[in-house]
C-alpha positions in Angstrom: 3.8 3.6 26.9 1.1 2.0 28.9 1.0 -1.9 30.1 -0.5 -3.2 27.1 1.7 -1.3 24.8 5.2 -2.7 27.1 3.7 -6.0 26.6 3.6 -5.7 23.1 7.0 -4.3 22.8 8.3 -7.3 24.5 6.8 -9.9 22.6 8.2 -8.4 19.6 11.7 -7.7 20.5 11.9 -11.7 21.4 10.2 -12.0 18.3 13.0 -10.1 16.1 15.6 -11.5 18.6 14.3 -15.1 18.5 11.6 -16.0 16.1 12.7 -14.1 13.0 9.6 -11.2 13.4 10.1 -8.7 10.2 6.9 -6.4 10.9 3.9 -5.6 12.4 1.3 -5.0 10.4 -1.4 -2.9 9.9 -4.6 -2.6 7.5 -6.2 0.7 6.1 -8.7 -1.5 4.0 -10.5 -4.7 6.3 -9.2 -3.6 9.6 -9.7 0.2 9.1 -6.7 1.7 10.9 -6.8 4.8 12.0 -3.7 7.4 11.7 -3.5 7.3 15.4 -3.6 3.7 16.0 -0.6 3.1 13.1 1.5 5.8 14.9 1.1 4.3 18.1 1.8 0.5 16.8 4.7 2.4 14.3 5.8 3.6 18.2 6.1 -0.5 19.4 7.7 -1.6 16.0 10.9 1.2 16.0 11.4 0.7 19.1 11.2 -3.3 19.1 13.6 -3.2 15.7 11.2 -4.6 13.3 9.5 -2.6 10.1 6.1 -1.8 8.9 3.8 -3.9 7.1 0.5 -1.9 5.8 -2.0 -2.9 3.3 -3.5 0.3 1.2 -7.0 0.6 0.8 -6.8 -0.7 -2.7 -4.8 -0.6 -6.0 -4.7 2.9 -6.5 -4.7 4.6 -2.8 -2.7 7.6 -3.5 -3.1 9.2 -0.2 -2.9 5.7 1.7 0.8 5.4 -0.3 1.3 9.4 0.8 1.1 8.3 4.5 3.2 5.1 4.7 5.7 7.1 2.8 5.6 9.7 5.5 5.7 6.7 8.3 8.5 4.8 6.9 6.3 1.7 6.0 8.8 -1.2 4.3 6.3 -3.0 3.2 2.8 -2.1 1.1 0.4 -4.6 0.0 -2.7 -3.6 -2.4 -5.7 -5.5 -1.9 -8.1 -7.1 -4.2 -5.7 -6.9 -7.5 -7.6 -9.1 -9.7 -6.5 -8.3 -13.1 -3.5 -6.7 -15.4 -5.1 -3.6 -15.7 -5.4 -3.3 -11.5 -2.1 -4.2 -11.3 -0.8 -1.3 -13.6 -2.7 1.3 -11.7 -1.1 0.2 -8.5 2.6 0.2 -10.3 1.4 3.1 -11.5 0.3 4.8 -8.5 3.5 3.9 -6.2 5.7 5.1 -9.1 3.8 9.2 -8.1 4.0 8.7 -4.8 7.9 7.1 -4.7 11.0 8.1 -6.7 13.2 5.0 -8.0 15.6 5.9 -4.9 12.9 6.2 -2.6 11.8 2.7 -3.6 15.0 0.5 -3.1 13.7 1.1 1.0 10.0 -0.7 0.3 8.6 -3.6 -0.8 5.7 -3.4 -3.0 3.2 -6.1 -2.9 0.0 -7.1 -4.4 -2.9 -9.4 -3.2 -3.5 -12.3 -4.9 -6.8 -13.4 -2.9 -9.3 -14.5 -5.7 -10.0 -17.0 -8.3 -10.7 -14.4 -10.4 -7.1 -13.4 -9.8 -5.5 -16.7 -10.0 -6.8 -16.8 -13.3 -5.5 -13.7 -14.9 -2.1 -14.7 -13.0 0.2 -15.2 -15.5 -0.2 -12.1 -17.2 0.3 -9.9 -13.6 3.7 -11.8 -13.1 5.0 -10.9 -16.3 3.3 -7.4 -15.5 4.7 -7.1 -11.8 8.7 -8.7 -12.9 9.2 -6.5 -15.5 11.0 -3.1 -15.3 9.6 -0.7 -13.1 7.1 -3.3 -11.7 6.7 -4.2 -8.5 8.1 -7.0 -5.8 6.1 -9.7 -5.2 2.6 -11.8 -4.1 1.0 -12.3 -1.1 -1.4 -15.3 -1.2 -4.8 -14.5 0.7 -5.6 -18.1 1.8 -9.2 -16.7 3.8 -10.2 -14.6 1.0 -9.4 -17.2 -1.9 -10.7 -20.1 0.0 -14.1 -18.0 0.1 -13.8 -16.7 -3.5 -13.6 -20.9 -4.5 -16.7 -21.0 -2.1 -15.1 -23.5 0.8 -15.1 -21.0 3.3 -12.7 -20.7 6.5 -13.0 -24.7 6.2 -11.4 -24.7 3.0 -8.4 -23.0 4.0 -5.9 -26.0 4.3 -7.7 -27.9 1.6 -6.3 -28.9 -1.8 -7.3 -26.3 -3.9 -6.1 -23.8 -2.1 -2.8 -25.6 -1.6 -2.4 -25.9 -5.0 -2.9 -22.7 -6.0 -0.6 -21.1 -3.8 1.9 -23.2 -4.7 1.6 -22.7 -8.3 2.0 -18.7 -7.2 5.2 -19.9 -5.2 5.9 -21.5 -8.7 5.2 -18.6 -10.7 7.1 -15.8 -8.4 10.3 -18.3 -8.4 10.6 -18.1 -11.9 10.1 -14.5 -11.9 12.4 -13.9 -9.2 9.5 -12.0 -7.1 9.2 -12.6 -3.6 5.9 -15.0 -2.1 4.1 -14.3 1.0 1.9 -16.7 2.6 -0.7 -15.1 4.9 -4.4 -16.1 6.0 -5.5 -17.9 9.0 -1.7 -19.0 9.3 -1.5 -20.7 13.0 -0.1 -23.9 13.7 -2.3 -25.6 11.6 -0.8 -24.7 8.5 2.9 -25.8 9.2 2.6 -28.9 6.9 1.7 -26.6 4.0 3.9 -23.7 4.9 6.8 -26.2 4.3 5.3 -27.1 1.2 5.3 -23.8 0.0 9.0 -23.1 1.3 10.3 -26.1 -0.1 9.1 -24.2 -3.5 9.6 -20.9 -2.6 8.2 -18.3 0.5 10.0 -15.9 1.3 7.7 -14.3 4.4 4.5 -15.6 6.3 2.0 -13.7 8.2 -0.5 -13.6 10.7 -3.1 -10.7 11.2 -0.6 -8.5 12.9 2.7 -10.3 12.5 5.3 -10.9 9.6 7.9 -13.6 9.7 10.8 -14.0 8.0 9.9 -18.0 6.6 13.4 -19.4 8.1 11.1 -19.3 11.5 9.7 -22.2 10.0 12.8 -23.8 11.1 12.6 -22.6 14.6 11.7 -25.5 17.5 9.7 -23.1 19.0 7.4 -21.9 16.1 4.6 -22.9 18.0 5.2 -20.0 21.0 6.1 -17.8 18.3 2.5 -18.2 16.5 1.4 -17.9 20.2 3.3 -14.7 21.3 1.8 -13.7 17.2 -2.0 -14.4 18.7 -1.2 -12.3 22.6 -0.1 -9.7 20.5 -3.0 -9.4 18.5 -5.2 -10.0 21.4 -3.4 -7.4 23.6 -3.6 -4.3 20.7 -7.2 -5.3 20.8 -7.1 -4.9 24.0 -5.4 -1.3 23.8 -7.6 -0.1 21.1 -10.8 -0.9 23.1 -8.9 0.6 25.9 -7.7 4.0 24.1 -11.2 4.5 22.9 -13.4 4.1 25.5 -10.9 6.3 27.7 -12.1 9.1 24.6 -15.4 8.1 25.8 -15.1 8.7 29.6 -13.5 11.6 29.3 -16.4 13.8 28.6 -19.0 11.2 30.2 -19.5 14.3 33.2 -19.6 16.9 31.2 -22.4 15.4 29.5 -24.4 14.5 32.2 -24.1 18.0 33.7 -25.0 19.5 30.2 -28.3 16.9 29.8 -29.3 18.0 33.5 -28.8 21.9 32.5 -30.5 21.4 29.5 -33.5 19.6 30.6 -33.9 22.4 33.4 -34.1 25.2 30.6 -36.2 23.1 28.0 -38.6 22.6 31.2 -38.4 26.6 31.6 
């Protein structure tokens, strides 16, 4: 492991040890991960003690589902689930890719990010807490607060409040779990309590998954902060990692651009 990647591993182990860290968390839809980058981050997570959080490329990723089987993942979110009929082809989906067994070890969640979804919400509860269905919600405060047209301002406003709250509402009744994620930073700790005083049973930042008893914590506030150097510092290993791909042929090329324009000249 290089520097960045001991840094990481340190953060999180206080982070399982102290702050109630679940995951890390990865993304093969916004973000774009790469196989290489999740096995190295998979690396920093087993050996920290915490799991896998990875969002699919969309409802019905069969191959992304194939490869967090593969890697363990113990948690799956599907983007961009918007109606009943989305929602069935991601239950759908996950029960070809895992057998019943197989799926007592993962939690299967779905994005609820949209108006459009918040709408069509009380059918994909019944849908999702039914036999065979699937685990729970996470709330998409960014994406919802854009859908509604308030932008990254909106996030902490009213509506948005209110609607994941009447989520929280919804999954309580249905005995599914609630996830609060979306520009979650200090900020947000008035709401987050709101939504826990309901129901929530994880939070997240970009890279980060806690368990929502660190809402608890006196120290929250290092703990979002330790949640932001990690993100920064796998940033920082990413650009690192790839521009070392870069360099490494950086002579040969040079030396192959001076042959060449000696034989073109020829």
């Amino acid at each position: 492991m290089n520097n960045f990647e001991k840094q990481m591993l340190d953060i999180l182990r206080e982070g399982h040890e102290v702050f109630d860290v679940l995951a890390v968390k990865a993304e093969f839809e916004a973000e774009g991960t790469r196989t290489d980058e999740l096995l190295r981050l998979l690396e920093i997570a087993n050996k920290s003690g915490v799991g896998l959080a990875l969002k699919i490329g969309g409802c019905e990723a069969i191959r992304d589902m194939l490869e967090a089987k593969q890697f363990g993942v113990q948690y799956i979110i599907a983007p961009m689930v918007e109606t009943p009929y989305a929602l069935s082809k991601y239950i759908a989906a996950k029960d070809k890719v895992y057998t019943k067994d197989e799926q007592k070890d993962v939690s299967f969640l779905f994005n609820v990010e949209t108006i459009t979804a918040f709408h069509n919400l009380k059918p994909m509860i019944s849908l999702a807490s039914a036999d065979a269905g699937c685990s729970g919600v996470v709330f998409g405060r960014v994406d919802f607060s854009g859908s509604i047209g308030a932008g990254r301002e909106g996030i902490e406003s009213q509506a948005v409040t209110q609607a994941a709250l009447d989520t929280s509402q919804a999954c309580l009744a249905h005995g599914l779990d609630f996830v609060i994620g979306g520009a979650v930073s200090i900020d947000a700790l008035s709401n987050l309590k709101r939504f826990k005083a309901i129901h929530l049973n994880r939070f997240e930042t970009r890279k980060v998954v806690f368990s929502a008893s660190a809402l608890d914590s006196p120290f929250l506030s290092r703990a979002l902060r330790n949640a932001v150097h990690f993100e920064l510092l796998w940033l920082l290993n990413k650009r690192e990692y790839y521009g070392l791909m870069h360099r490494e042929d950086q002579s040969r090329i040079e030396m192959l651009e001076s042959r060449w324009k000696v034989l073109n000249a020829n």
